[in-house]
N, CA, C and O atoms as a CHARMM CRD file, in Angstrom:
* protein
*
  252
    1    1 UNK  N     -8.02800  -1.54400   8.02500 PROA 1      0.00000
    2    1 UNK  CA    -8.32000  -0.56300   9.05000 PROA 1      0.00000
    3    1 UNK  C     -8.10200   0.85800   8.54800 PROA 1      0.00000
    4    1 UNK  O     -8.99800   1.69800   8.63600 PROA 1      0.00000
    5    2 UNK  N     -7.09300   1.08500   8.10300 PROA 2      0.00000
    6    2 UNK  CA    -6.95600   2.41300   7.16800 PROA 2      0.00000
    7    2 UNK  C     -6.04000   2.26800   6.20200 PROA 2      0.00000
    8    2 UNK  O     -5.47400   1.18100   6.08300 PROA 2      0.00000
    9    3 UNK  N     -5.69200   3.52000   5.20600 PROA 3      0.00000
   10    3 UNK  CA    -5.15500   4.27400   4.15100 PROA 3      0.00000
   11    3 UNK  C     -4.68500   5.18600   4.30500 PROA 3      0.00000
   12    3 UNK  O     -5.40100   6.16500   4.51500 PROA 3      0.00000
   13    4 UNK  N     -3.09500   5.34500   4.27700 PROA 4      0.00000
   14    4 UNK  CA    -2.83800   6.81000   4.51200 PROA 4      0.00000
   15    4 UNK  C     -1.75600   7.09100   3.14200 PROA 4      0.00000
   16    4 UNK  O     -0.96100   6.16800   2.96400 PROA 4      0.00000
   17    5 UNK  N     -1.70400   7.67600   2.65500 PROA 5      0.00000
   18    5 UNK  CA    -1.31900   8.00200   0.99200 PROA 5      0.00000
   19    5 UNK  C     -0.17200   9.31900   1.66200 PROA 5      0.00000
   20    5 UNK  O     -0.58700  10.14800   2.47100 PROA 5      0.00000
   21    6 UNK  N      1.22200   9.30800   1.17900 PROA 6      0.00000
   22    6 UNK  CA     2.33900  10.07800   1.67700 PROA 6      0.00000
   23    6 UNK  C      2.54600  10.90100   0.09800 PROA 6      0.00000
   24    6 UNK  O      1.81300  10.71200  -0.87300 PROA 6      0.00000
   25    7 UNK  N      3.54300  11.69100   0.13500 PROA 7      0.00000
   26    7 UNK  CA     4.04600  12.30600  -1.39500 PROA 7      0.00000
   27    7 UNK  C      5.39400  12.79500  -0.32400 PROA 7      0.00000
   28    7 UNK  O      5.28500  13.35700   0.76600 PROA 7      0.00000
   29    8 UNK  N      6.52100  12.42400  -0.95300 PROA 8      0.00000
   30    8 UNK  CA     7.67500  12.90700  -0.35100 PROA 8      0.00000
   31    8 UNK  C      8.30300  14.13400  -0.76200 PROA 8      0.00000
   32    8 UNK  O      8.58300  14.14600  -1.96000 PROA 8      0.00000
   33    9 UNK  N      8.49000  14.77400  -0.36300 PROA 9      0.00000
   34    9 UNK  CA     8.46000  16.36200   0.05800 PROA 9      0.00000
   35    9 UNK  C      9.81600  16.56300  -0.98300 PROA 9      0.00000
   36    9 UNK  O      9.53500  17.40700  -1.83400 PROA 9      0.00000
   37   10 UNK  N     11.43400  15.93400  -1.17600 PROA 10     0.00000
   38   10 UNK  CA    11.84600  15.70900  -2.64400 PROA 10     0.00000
   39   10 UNK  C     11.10900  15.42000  -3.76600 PROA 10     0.00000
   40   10 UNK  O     10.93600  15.99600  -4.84000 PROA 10     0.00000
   41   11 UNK  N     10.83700  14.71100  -3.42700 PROA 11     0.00000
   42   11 UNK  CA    10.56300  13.93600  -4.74000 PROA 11     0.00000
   43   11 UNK  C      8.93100  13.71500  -5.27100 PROA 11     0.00000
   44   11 UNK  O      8.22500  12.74500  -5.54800 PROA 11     0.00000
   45   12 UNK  N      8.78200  15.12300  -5.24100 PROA 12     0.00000
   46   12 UNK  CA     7.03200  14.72000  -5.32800 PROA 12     0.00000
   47   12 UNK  C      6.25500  13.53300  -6.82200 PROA 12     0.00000
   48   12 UNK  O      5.13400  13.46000  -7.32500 PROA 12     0.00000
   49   13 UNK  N      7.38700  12.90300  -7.02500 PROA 13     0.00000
   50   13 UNK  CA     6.78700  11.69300  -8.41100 PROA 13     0.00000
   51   13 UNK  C      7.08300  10.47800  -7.44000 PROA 13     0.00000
   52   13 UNK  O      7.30100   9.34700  -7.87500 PROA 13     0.00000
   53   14 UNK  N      7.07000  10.91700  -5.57100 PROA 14     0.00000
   54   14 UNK  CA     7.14700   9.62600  -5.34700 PROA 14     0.00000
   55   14 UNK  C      6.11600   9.56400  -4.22000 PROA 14     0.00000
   56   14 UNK  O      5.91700  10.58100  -3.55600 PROA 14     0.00000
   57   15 UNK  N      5.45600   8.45000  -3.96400 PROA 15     0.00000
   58   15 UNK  CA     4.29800   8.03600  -3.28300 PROA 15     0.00000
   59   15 UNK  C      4.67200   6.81800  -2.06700 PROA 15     0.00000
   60   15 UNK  O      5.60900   6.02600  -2.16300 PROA 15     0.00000
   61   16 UNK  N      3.82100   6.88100  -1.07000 PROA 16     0.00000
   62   16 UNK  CA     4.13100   5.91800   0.08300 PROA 16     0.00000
   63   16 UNK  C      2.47500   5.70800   0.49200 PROA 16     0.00000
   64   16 UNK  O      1.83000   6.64700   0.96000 PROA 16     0.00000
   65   17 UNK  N      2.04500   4.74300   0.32300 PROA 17     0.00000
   66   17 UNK  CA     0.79100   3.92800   0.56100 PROA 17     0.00000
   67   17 UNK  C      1.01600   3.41200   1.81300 PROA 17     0.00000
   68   17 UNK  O      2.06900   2.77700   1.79800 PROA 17     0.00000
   69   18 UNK  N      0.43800   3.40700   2.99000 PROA 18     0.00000
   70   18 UNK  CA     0.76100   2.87400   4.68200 PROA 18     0.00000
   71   18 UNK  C     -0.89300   2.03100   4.61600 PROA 18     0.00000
   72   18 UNK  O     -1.95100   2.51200   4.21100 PROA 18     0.00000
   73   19 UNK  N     -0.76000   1.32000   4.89900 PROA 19     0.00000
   74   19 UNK  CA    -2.33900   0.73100   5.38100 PROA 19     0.00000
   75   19 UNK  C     -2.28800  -0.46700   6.42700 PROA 19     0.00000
   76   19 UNK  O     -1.28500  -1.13200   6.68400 PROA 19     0.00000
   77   20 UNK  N     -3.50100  -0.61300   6.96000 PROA 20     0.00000
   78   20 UNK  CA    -3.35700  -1.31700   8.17800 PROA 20     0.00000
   79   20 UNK  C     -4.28700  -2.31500   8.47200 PROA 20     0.00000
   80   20 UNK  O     -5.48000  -2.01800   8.53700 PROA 20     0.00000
   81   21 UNK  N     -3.82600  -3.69300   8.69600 PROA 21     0.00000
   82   21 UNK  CA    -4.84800  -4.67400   8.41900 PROA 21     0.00000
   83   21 UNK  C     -5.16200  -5.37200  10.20700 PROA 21     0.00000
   84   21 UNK  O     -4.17100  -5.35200  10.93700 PROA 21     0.00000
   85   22 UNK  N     -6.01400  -5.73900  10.59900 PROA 22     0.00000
   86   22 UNK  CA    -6.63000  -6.33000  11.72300 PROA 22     0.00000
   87   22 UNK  C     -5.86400  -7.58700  11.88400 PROA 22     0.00000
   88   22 UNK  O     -5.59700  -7.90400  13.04400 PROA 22     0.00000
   89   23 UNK  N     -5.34800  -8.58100  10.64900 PROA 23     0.00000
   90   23 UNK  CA    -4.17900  -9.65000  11.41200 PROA 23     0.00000
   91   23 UNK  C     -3.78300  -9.56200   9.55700 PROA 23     0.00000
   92   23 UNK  O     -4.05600  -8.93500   8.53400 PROA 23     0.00000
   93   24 UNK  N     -2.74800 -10.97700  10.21700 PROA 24     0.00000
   94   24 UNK  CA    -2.30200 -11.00000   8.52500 PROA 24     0.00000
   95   24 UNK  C     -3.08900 -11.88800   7.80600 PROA 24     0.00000
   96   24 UNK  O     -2.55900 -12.33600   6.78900 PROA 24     0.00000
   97   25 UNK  N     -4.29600 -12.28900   8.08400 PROA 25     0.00000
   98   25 UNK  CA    -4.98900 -12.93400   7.28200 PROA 25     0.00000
   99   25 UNK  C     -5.86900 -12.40400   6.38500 PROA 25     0.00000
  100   25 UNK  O     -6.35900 -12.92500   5.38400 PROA 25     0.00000
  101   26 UNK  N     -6.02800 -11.25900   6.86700 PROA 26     0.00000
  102   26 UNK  CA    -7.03900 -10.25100   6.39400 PROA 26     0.00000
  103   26 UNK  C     -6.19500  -9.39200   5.20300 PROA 26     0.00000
  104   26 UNK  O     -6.63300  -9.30900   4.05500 PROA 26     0.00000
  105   27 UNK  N     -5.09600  -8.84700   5.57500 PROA 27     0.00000
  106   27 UNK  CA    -3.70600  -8.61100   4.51000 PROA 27     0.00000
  107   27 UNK  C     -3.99300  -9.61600   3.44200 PROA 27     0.00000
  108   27 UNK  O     -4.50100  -9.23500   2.38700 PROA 27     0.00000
  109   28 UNK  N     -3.67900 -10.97800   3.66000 PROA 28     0.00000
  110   28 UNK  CA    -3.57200 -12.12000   2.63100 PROA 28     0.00000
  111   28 UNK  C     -5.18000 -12.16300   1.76400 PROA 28     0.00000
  112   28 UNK  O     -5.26600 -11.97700   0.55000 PROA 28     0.00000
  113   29 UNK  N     -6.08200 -12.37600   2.44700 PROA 29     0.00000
  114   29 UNK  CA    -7.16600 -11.99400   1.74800 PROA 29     0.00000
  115   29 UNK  C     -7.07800 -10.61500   0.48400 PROA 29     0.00000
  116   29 UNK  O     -7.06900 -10.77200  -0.73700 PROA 29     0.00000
  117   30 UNK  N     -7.03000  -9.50400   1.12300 PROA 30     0.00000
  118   30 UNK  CA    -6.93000  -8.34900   0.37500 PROA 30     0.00000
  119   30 UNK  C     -6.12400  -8.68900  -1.00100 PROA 30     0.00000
  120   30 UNK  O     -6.39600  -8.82500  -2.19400 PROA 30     0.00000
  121   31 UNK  N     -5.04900  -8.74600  -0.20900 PROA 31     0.00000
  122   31 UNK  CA    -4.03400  -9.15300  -1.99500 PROA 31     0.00000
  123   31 UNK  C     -5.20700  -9.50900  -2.59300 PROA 31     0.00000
  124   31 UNK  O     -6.13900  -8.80900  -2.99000 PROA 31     0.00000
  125   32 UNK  N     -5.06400 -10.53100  -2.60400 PROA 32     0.00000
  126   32 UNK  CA    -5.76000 -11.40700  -3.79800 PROA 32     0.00000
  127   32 UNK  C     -7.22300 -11.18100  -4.77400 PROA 32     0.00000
  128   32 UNK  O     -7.59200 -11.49700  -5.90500 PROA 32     0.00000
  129   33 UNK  N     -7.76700 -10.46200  -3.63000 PROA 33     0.00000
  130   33 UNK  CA    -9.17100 -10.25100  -3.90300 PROA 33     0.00000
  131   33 UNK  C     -8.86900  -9.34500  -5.80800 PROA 33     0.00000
  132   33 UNK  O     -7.97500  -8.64100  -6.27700 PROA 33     0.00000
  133   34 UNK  N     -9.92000  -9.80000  -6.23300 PROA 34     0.00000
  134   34 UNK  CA   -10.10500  -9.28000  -7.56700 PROA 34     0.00000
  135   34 UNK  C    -10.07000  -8.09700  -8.66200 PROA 34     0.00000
  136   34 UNK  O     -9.86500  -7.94600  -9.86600 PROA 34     0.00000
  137   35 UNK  N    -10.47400  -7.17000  -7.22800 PROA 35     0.00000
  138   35 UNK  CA   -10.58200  -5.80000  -7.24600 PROA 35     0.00000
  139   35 UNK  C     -9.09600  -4.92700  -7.43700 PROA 35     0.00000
  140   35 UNK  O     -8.80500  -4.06200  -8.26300 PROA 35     0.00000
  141   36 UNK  N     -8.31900  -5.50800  -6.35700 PROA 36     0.00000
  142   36 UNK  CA    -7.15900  -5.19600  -6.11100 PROA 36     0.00000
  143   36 UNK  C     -6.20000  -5.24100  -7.17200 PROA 36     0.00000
  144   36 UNK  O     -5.64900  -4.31300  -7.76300 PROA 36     0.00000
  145   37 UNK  N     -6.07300  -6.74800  -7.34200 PROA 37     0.00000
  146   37 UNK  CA    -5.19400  -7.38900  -8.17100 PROA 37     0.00000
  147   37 UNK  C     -5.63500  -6.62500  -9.45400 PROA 37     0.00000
  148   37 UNK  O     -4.68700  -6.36300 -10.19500 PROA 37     0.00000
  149   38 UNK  N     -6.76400  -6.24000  -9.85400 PROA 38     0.00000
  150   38 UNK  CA    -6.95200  -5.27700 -10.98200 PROA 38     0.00000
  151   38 UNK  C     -6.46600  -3.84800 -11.08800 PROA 38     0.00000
  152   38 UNK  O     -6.09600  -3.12500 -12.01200 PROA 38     0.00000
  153   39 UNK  N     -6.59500  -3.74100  -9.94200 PROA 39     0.00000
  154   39 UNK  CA    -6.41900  -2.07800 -10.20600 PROA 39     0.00000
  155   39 UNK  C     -4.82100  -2.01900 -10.26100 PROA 39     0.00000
  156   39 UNK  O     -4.14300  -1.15100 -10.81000 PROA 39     0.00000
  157   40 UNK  N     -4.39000  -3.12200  -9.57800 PROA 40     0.00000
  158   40 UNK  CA    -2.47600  -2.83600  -9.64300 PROA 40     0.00000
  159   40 UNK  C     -2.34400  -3.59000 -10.93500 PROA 40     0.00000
  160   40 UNK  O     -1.21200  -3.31500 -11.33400 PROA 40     0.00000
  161   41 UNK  N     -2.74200  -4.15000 -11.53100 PROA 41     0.00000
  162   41 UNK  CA    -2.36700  -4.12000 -12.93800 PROA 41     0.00000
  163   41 UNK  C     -2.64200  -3.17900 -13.76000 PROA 41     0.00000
  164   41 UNK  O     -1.85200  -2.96900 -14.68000 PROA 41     0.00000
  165   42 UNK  N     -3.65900  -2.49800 -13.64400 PROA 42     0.00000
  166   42 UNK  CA    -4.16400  -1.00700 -14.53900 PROA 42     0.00000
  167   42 UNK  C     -2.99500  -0.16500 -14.13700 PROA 42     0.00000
  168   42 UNK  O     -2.33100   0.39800 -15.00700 PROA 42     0.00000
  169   43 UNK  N     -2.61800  -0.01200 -12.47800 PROA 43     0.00000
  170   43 UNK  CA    -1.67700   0.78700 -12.17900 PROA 43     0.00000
  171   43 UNK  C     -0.17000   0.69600 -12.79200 PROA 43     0.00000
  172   43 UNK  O      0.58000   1.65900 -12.95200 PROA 43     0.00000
  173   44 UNK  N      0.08600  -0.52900 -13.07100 PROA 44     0.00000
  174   44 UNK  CA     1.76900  -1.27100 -12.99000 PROA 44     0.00000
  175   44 UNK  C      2.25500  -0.51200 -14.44000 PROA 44     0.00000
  176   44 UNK  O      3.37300   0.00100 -14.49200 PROA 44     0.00000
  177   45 UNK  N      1.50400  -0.48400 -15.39800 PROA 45     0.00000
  178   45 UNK  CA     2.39800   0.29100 -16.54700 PROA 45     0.00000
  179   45 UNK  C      2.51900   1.99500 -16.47500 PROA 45     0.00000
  180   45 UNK  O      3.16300   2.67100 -17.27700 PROA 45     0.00000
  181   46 UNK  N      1.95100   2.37800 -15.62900 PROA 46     0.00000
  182   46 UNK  CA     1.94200   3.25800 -15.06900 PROA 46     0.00000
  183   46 UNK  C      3.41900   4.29800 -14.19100 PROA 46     0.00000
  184   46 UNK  O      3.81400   5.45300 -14.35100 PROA 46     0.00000
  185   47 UNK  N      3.82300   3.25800 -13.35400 PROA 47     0.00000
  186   47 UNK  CA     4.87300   3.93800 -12.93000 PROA 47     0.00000
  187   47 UNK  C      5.72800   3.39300 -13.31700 PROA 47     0.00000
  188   47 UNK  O      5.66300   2.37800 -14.01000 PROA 47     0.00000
  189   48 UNK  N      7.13600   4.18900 -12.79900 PROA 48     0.00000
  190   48 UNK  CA     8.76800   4.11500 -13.23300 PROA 48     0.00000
  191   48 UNK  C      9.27600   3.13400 -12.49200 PROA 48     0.00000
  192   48 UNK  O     10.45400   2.88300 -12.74500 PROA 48     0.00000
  193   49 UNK  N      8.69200   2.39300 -11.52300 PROA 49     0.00000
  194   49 UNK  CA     9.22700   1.09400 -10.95600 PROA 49     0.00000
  195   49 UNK  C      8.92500   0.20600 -10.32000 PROA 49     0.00000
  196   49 UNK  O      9.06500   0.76100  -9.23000 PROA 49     0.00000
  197   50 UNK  N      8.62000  -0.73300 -10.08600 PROA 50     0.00000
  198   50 UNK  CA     7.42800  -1.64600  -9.63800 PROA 50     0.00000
  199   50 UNK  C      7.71500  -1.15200  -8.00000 PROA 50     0.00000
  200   50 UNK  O      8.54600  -0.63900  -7.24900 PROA 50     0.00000
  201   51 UNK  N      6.16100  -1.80900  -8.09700 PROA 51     0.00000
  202   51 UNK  CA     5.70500  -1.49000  -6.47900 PROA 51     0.00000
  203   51 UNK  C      6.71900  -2.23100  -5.42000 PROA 51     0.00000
  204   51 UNK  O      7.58300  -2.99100  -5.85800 PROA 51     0.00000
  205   52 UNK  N      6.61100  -2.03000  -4.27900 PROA 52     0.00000
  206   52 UNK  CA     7.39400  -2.62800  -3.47100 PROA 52     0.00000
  207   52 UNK  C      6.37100  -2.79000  -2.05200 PROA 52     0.00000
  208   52 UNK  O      5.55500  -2.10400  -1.43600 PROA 52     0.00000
  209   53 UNK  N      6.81900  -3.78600  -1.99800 PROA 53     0.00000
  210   53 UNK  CA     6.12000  -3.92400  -0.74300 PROA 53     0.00000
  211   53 UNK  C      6.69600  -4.34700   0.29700 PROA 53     0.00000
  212   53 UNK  O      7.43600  -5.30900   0.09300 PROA 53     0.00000
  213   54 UNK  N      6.60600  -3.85300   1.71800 PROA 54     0.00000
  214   54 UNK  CA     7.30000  -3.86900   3.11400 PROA 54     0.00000
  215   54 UNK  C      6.19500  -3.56700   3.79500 PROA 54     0.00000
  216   54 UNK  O      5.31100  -2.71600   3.68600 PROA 54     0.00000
  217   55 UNK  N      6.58600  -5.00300   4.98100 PROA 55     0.00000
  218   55 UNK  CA     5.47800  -5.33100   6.04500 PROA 55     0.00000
  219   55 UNK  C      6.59900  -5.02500   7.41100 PROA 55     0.00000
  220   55 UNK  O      7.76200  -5.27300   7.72700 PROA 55     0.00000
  221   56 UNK  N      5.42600  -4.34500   7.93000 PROA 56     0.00000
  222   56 UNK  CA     5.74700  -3.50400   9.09300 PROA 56     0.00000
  223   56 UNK  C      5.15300  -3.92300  10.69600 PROA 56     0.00000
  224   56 UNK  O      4.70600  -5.02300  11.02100 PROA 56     0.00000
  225   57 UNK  N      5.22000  -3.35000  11.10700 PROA 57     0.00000
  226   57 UNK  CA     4.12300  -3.31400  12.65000 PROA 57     0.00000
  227   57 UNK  C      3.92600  -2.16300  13.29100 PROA 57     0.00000
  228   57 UNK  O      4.96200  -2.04300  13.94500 PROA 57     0.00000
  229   58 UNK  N      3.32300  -1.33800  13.49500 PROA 58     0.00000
  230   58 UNK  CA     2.95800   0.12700  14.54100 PROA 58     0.00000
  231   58 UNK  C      3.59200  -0.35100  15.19700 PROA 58     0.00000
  232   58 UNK  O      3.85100  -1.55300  15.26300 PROA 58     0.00000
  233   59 UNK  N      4.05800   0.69500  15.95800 PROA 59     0.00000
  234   59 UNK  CA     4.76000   0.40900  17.12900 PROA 59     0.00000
  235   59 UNK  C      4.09700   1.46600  18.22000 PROA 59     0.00000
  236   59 UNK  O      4.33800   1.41500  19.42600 PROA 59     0.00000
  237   60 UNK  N      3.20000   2.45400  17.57600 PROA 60     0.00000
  238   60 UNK  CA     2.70500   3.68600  18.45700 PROA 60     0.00000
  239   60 UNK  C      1.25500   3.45000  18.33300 PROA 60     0.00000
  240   60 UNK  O      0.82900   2.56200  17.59400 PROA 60     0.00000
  241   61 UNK  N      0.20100   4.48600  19.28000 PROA 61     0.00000
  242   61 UNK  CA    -0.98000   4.30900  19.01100 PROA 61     0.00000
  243   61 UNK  C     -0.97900   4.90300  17.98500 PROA 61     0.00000
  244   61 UNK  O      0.14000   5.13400  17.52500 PROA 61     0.00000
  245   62 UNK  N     -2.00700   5.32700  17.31000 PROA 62     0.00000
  246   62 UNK  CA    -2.69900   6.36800  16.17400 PROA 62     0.00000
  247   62 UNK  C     -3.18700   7.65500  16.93300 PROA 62     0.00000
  248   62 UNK  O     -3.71800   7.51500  18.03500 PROA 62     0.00000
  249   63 UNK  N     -3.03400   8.83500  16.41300 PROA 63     0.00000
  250   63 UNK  CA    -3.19100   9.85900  17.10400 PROA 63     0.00000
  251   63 UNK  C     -4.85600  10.17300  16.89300 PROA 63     0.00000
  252   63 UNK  O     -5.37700  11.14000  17.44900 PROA 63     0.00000
């Protein structure tokens, strides 16, 4: 559903990726898909610490 890309206002070498999927099946799809799984391997030697990932829920509308 969307992409919203953060840079934290310390620490500008650090990044926050938010995105939003229609259920979690569609999430589980994504992973995997080919595209993905490529580009986070092109990405992974890249930064100072592996990705992390945390699953969330809105709790508000979208403005």
């Amino acid at each position: 559903l969307y992409y919203d890309l953060y840079q934290e206002r310390d620490r500008p070498d650090t990044f926050v990726l938010l995105d939003g999927w229609a259920s979690e099946a569609a999430l589980a799809s994504h992973a995997v898909h080919p595209n993905v799984t490529r580009v986070v391997n092109q990405l992974s030697p890249l930064l100072s610490s592996p990705l992390e990932h945390l699953h969330s829920r809105r709790m508000s509308d979208p403005a």
